[in-house]
C-alpha positions as CSV (number, residue, x, y, z in Angstrom):
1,X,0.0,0.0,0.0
2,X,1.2,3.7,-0.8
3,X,0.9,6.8,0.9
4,X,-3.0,7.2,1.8
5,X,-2.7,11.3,2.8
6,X,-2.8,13.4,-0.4
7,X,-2.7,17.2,0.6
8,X,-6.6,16.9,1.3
9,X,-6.9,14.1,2.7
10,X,-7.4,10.4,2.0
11,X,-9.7,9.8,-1.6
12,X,-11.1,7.2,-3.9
13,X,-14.0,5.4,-5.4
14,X,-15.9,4.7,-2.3
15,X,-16.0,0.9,-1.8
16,X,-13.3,-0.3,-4.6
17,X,-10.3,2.0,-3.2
18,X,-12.2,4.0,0.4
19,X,-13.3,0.4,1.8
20,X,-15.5,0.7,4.6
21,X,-12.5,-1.4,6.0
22,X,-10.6,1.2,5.5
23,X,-12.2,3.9,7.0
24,X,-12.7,1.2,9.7
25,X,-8.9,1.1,10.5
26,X,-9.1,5.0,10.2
27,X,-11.0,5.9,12.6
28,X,-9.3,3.4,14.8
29,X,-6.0,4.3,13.8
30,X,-7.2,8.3,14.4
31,X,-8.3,7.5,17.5
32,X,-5.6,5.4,19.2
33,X,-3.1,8.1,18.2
34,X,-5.1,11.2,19.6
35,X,-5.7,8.9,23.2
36,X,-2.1,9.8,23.6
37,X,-3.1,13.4,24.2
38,X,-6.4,12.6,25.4
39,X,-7.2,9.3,27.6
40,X,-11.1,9.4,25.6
41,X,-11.0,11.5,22.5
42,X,-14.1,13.0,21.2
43,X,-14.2,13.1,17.7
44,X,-16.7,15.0,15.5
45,X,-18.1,13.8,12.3
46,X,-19.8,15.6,9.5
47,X,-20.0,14.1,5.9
48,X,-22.1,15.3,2.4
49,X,-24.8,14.1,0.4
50,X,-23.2,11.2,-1.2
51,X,-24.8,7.6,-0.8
52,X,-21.5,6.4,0.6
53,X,-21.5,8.6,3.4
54,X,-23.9,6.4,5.6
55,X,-21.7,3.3,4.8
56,X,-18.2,5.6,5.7
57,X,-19.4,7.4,8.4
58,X,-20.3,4.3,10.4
59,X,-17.6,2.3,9.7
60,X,-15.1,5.3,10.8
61,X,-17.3,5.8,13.5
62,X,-17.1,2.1,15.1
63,X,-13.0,2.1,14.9
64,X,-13.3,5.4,16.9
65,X,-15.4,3.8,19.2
66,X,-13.5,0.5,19.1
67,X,-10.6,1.9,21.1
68,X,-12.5,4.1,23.7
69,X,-13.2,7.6,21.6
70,X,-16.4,9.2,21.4
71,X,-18.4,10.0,18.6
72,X,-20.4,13.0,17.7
73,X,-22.6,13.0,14.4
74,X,-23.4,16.7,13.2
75,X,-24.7,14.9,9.7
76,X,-24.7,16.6,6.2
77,X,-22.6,19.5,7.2
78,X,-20.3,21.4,4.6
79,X,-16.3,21.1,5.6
80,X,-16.2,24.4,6.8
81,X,-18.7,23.8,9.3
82,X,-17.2,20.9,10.9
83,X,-13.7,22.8,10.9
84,X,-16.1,25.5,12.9
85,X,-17.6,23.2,15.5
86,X,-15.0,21.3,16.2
87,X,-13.8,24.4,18.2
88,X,-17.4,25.1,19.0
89,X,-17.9,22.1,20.8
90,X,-14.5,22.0,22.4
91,X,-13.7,18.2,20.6
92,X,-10.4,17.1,20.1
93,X,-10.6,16.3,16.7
94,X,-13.2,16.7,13.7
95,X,-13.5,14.1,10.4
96,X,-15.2,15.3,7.0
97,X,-16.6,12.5,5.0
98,X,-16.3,13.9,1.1
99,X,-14.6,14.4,-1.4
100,X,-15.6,17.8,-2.4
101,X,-16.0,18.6,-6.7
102,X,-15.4,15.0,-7.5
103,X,-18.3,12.7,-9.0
104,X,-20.7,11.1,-6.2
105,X,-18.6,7.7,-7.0
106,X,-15.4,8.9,-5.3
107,X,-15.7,9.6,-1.4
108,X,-12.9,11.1,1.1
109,X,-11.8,11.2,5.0
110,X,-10.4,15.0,6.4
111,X,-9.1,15.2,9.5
112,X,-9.3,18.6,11.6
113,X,-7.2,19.0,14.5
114,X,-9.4,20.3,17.8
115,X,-8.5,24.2,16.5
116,X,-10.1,23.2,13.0
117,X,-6.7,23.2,11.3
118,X,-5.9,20.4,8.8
119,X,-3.9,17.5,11.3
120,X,-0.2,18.0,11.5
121,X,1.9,16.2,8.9
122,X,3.5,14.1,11.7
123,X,0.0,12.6,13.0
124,X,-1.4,12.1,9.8
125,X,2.4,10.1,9.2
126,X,1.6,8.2,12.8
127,X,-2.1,6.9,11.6
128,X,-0.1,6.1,8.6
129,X,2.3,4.5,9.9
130,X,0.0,1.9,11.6
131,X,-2.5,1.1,8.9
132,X,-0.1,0.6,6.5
133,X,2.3,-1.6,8.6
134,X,-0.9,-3.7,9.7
135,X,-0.3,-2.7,13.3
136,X,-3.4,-3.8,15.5
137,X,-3.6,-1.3,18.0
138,X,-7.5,-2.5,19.3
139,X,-6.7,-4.6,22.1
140,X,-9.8,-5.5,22.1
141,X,-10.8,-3.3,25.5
142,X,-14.3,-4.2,26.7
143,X,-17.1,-3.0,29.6
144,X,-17.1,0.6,30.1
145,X,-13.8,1.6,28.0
146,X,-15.4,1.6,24.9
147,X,-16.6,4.6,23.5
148,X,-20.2,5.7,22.4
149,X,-22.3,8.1,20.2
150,X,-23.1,11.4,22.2
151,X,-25.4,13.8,21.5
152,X,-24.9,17.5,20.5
153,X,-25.3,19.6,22.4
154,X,-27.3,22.4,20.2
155,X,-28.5,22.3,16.8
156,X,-25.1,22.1,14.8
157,X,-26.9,23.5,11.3
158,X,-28.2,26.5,13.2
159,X,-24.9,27.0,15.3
160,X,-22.7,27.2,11.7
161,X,-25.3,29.3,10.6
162,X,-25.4,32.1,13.3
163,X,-21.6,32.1,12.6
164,X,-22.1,32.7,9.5
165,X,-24.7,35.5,9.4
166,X,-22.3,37.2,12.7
167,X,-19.5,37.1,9.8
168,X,-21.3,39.9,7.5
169,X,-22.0,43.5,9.4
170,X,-23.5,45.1,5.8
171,X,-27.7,44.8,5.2
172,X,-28.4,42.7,1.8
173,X,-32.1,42.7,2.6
174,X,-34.0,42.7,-0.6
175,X,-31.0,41.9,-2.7
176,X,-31.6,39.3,-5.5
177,X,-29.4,36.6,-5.1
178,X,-29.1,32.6,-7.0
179,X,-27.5,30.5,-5.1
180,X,-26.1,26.6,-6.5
181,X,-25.4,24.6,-3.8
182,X,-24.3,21.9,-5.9
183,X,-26.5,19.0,-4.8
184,X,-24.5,18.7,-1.9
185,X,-23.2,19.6,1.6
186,X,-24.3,23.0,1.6
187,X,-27.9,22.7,0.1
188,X,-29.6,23.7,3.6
189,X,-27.0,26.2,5.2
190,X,-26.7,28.5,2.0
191,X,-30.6,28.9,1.9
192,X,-31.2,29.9,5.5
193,X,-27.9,31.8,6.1
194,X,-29.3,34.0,2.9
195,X,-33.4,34.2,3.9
196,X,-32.6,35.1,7.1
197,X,-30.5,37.9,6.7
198,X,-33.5,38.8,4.5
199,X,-31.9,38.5,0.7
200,X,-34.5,37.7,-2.1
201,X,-33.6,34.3,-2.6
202,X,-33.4,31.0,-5.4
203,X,-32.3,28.3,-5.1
204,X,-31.0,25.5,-7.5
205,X,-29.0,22.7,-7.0
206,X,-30.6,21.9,-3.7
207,X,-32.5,18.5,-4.2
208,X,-29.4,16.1,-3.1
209,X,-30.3,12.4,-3.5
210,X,-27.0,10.8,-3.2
211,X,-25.7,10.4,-7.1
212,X,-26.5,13.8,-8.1
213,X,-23.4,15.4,-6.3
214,X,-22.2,17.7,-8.5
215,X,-23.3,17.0,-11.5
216,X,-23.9,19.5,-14.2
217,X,-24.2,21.9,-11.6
218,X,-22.2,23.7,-8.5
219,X,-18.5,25.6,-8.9
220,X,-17.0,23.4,-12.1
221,X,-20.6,23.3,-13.8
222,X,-21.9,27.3,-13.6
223,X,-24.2,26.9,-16.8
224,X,-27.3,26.4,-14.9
225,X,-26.7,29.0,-12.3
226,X,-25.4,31.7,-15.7
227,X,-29.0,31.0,-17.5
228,X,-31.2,31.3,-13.5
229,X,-29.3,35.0,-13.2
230,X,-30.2,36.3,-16.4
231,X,-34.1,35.3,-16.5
232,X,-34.0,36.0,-12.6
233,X,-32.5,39.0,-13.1
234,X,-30.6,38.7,-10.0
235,X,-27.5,40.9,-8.9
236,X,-25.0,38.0,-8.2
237,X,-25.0,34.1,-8.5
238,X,-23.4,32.0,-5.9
239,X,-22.0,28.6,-6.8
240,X,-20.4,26.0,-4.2
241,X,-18.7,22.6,-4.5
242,X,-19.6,19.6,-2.7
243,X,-18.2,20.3,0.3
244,X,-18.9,23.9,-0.1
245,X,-15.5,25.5,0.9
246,X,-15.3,26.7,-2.7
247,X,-17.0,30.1,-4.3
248,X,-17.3,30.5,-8.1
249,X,-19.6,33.9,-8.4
250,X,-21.7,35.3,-11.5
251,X,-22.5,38.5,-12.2
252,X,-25.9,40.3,-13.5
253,X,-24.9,39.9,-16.6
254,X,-24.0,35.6,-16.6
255,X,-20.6,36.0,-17.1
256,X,-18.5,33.9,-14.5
257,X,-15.9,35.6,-11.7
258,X,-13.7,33.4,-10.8
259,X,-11.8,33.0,-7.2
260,X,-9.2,35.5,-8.7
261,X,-11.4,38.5,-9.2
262,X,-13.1,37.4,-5.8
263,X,-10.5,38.1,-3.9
264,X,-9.2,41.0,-5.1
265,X,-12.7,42.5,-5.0
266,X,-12.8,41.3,-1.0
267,X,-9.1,42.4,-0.4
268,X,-10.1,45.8,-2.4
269,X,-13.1,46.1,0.7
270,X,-10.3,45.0,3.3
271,X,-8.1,47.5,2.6
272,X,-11.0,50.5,1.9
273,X,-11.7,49.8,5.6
274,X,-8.5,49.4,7.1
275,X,-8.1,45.7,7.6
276,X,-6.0,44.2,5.0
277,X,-3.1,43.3,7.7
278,X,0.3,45.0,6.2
279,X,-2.1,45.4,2.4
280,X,-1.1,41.4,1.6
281,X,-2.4,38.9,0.2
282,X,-1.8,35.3,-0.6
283,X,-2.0,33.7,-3.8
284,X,-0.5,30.6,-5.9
285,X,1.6,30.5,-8.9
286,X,-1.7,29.7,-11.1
287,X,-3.4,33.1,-10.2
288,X,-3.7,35.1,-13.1
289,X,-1.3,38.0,-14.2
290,X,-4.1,40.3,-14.2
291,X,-4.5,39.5,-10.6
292,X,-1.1,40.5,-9.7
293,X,-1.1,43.7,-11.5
294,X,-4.3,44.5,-10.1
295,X,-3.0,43.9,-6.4
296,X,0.1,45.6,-7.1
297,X,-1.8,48.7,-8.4
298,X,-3.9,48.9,-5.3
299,X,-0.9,49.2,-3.3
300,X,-0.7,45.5,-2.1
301,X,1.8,42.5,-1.3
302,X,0.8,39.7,-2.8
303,X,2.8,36.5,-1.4
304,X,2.9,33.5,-3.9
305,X,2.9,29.4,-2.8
306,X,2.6,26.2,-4.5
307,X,-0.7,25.2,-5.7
308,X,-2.6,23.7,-3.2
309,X,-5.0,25.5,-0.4
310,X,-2.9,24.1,2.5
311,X,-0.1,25.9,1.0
312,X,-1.8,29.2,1.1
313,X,-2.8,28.4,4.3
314,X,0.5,28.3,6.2
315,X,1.7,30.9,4.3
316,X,-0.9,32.9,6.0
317,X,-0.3,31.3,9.3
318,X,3.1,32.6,8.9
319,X,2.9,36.1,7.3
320,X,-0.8,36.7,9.4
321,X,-2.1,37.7,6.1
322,X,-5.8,37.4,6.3
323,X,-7.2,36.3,3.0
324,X,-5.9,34.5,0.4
325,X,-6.4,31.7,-2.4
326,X,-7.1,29.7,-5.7
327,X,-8.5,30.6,-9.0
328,X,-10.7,27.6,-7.9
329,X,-12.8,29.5,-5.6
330,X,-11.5,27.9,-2.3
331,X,-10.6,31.5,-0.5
332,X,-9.6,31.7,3.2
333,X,-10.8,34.5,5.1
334,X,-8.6,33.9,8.1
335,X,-10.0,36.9,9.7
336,X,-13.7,34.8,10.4
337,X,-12.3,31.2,10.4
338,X,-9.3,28.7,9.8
339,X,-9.6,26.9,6.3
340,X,-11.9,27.8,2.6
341,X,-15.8,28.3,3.2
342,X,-17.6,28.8,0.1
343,X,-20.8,30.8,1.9
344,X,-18.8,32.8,4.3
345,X,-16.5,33.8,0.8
346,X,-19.3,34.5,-0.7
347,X,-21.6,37.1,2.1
348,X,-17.8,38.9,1.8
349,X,-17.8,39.2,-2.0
350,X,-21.8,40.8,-1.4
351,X,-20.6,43.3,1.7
352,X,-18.0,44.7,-1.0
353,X,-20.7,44.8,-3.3
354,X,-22.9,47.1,-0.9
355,X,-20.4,48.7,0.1
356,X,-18.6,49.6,-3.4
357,X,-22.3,50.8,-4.3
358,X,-21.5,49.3,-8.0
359,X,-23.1,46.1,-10.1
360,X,-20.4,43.0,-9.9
361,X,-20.0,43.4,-13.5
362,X,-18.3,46.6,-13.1
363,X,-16.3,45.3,-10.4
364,X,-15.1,42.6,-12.1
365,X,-14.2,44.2,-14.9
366,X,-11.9,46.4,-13.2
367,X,-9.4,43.5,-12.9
368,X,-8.1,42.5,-16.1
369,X,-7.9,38.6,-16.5
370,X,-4.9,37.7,-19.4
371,X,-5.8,34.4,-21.5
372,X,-4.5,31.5,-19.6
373,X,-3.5,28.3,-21.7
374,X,-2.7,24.8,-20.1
375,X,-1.2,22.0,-22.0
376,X,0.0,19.0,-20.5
377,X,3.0,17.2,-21.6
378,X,3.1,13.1,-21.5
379,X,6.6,12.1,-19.9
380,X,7.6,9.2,-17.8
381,X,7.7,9.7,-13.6
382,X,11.0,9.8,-13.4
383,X,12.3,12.3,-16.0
384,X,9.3,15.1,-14.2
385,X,11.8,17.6,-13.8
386,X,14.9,16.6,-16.1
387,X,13.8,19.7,-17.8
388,X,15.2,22.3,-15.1
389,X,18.5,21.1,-16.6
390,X,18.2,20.3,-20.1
391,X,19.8,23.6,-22.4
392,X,17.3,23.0,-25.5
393,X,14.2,23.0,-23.5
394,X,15.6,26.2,-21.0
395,X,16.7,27.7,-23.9
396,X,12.8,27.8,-25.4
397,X,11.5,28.8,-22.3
398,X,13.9,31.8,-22.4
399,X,12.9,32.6,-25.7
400,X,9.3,32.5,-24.7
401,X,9.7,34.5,-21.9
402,X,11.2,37.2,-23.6
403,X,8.1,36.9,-26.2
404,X,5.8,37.6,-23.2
405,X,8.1,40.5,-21.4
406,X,6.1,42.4,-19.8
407,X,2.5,41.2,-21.2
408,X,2.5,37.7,-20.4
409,X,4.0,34.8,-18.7
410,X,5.3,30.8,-18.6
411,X,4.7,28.4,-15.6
412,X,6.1,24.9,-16.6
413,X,4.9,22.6,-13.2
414,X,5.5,19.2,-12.7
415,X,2.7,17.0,-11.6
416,X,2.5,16.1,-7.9
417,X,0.3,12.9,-8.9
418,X,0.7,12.0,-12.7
419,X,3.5,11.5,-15.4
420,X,2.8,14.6,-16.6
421,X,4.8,17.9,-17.1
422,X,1.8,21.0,-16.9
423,X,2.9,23.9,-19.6
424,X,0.5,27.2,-18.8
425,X,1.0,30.4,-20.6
426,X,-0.4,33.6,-20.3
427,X,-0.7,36.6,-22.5
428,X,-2.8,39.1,-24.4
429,X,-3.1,37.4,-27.8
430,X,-4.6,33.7,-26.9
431,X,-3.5,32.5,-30.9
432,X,-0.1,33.0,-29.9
433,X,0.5,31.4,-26.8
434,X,-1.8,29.1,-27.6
435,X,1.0,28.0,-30.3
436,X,3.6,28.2,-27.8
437,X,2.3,25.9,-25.3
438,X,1.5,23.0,-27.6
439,X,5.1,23.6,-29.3
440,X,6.4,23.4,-25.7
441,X,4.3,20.8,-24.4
442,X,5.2,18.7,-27.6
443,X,9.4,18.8,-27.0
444,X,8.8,18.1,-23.1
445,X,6.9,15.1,-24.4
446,X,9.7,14.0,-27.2
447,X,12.5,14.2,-25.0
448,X,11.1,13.0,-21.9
449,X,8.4,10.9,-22.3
């Protein structure tokens, strides 16, 4: 067996790859290595709408209770949330059951740590550690030292969403709003956080039956939500993923704004009212050049990381910038809570709205967002980054760059997970760097694949 942790988590086809066996000897695993901090560890669980939540849920739940930890089930709950309550209710650890923009098929297992930060590297590596080497650590305790199912201790749906409404100090009453909450996790949160702060509200993407997850609809499918603006003639469209700590916005007009122009409409709003910490802002190397000329107009810092949303993340931990982000939507408001949350993103995005006084459209088009291209180039695992070294292939990417001075730019990334080599360009005329990708993309893939 490989490494289960990718960088969100553990994922696959639920059943075939995420056994119930699995998640079995996760939970227990979990468990055993949190009772070293904690004699009786309470562990929260929250999952989403697909049908293999159920069967997950309760097998993760039985290996936490299998060695003495206790168990509570907040239910269909988007990731944010449980990140949220774990603090709430004071647990020492909290488990998300998804896996977020992927088809209903695939499923997922997300540890929080008890301040709703993703678990450390070196206790994910210790639950590793034992499921992979087979290590039993049930020893089969009986009586009153196994664990059990409490109860919570509120309403956790109506908790998460008084947090959320306490996050947004600007009336929207009366403001026409679609929301897409993506068949999934966040199909009963969005809609009450939104009617009771007393927007006009529609909702699609809100009838979850465990298959429809995501499909043709939510943040990667924003067709349906485009048309529903228009003949609504709403001011804004709100999409989420899955697990709903992802925003993809719409405008009046239809036309898609993306987590880029999100967040430098929200850190625009920060910094109007004096709260963008030192004027920075976090970003990876896939946000668009628009976005960093944008930024850097406006007076700001922006600080660039990997790709990746736990990247961002500590970067922020370590800079105490307060927002920052993906193209993707996820944003991290670090000022309200500790990881992406697609509703909280987007009440932010309608405050700068209000308080801007403008239609999003305008907004948006106030950042200028450069054609992107992304071509991938076939080569085998190992030769992923012979390219930093070979002359021919640095000597095209110097030409290229020189090409794009100014006006453009050339990301050539390695895949973390396939034998790929990911070519992206950007620049003002999409013909031409179109052309230059593929002929890049194409010599990565002669010489290396």
């Amino acid at each position: 067996m490989g490494r289960l942790f990718g960088t969100d988590g553990v994922r696959g086809v639920a059943n075939s790859e995420l056994t119930p066996e699995l998640a079995f000897n996760l939970g227990k695993a979990g468990a055993y290595v949190l009772s070293k901090q904690k004699e009786r560890p309470v562990v929260l669980i929250g999952k989403d709408t697909r049908i293999s939540g159920d069967m997950l849920e309760d097998a993760l739940s039985a290996g936490i209770l299998a060695v003495g930890g206790n168990v509570i089930k907040v239910g269909v709950l988007p990731t944010p949330a449980i990140a949220y309550l774990v603090r709430r209710y004071k647990a020492d650890a909290g488990v998300v059951i998804s896996a977020s923009h992927n088809p209903f098929e695939y499923n997922g297992i997300k540890f929080f740590n008890n301040k709703g930060f993703k678990l450390d590297d070196n206790i994910e590596e210790d639950i590793e550690d034992i499921i992979i080497r087979n290590i039993d650590v049930n020893s089969h305790i009986t009586g009153d030292k196994l664990g059990k199912c409490l109860e919570g201790s509120e309403d956790s749906l109506k908790m998460y969403v008084d947090f959320l409404k306490s996050t947004i100090d600007t009336d929207i009453k009366g403001m026409k709003v679609v929301l897409d909450c993506a068949n999934g996790a966040s199909y009963q949160a969005a809609e009450r956080v939104y009617k009771e702060l007393g927007a006009d509200v529609t909702v699609i993407g809100n009838n979850p039956n465990g298959v429809n997850i995501n499909e043709g609809c939510g943040s990667t499918h924003p067709e349906r939500l485009q048309e529903a603006v228009v003949k609504n003639g709403a001011a804004v469209g709100l999409a989420f993923d899955g697990d709903a700590d992802r925003l993809i916005a719409v405008d009046e007009l239809g036309r898609v704004v993306d987590g880029d122009r999100t967040i430098c409409i929200c850190a625009k709003m920060l910094k109007d009212t004096g709260k963008l910490i030192e004027n920075r802002v976090t970003a990876t190397v896939m946000s668009n050049l628009g976005f960093h000329k944008y930024l850097e107009n406006l007076g700001c810092v922006t600080d660039v990381t990997a790709v990746g949303d736990r990247y961002v993340l500590e970067r922020m931990l370590k800079t105490g910038c307060i927002i920052g982000g993906e193209q993707s939507g996820h944003i991290i408001f670090l000022n309200h809570t500790t990881t992406g949350d697609g509703i909280l993103s987007s009440l932010q995005l309608l405050k700068a709205m209000k308080l801007d006084g403008r239609k999003l459209s305008e907004m948006a088009d106030d950042i200028t967002i450069y054609p992107q291209v992304l071509r991938n180039a076939k080569v085998r695992n190992e030769n992923k980054r012979k390219f930093e070294e070979d002359p021919d292939i640095l000597a095209d990417i110097g030409r290229i760059e020189q090409l794009l001075e100014g006006e453009g730019r050339i990301l050539i990334r390695p895949s973390g997970t396939e034998p790929l080599v990911r070519v992206m360009l950007e620049g003002s005329d999409i013909e031409s760097i179109t052309k230059l990708a593929e002929e890049l993309a194409d010599s990565l893939s002669r010489k290396f694949g």
